[in-house]
N, C-alpha and C positions, 0 to 999 in steps of 0.2 A: 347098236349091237355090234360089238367087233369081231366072233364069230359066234356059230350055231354048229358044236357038234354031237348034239343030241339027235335020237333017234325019230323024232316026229318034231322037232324044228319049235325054238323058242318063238318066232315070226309067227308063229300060225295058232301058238297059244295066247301070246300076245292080243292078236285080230280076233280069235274067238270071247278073249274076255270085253269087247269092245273098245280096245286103243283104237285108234283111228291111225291110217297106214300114213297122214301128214305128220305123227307124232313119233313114226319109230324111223330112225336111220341106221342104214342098213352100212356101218363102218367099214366090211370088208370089202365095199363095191369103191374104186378111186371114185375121188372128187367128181372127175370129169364124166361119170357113168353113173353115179346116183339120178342127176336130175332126168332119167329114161326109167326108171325102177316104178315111179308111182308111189315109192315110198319119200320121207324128207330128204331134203339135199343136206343139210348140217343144224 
């Protein structure tokens, strides 16, 4: 995901439909701070 500016957050629809939070990467976080998120590193 490179960003989320929706009002209730594309990440949280995502998780509700059951992605699994190791399958969404979260692009707008650098490199160096994905692998603290809980979400994938790339």
């Amino acid at each position: 995901m490179q960003r989320d500016e929706t009002e209730d957050g594309v990440t949280r629809e995502l998780l509700e439909a059951g992605i699994p939070k190791q399958d969404i990467v979260l692009a707008f976080h650098p490199e160096d701070v994905r692998p603290y998120t809980g979400y994938a590193i790339a």
